[in-house]
N, C-alpha and C positions, 0 to 999 in steps of 0.2 A: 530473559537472562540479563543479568547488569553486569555490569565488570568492574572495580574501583580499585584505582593506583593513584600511588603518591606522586608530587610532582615532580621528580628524578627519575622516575621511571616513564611519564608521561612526554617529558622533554627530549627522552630519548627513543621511545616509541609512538612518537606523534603520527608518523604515516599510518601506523598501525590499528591505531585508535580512531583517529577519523574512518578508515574503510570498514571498522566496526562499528561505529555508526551511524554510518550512511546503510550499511544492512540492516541499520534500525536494533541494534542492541545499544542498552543504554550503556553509558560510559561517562561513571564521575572520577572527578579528580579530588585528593583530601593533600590538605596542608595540616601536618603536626597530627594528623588523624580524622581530622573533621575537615566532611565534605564541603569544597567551595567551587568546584564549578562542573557543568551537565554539557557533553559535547554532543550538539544536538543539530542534525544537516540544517539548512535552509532551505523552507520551501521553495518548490521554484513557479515563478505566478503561469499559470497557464495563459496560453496566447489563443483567444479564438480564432478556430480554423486549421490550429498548426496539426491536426489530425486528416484532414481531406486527405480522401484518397487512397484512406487507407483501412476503410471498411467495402465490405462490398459482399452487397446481396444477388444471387440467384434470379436468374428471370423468373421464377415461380414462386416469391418469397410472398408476394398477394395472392395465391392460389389459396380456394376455400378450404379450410380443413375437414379430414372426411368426417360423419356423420356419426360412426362408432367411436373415433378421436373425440369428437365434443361430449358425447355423450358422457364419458367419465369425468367431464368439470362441470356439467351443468349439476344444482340441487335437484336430489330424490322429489319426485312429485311435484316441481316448478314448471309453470305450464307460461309461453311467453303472451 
């Protein structure tokens, strides 16, 4: 979904429009009717590591899968 307002209504619902998209709806803005500008977030650079800590597996999460489990991903008649 897009949204398009002229720049008197964009000047005046600016907080609006940004929180629109930053949810990722596009949002242009038209002068005299024709579109001139796309308010579009800034990516933000991810930082290696800034997620540590905040995944976390199961002491069983290497445990062998059973035998009836593999069976329905392995191919029909594949012999290893």
């Amino acid at each position: 979904m897009s949204t398009v307002v002229n720049m008197h209504r964009a000047k005046t619902e600016l907080s609006k429009l940004v929180a629109k998209a930053l949810a990722g709806e596009e949002v242009i803005v038209t002068r005299s009717g024709k579109p001139v500008v796309k308010l579009v977030p800034i990516r933000q650079r991810r930082v290696p590591g800034s997620g540590r800590g905040t995944i976390h597996y199961g002491p069983d999460f290497d445990k062998p899968w059973p035998e009836e489990f593999l069976q329905d991903w392995e191919p029909k008649g594949w012999e290893p």
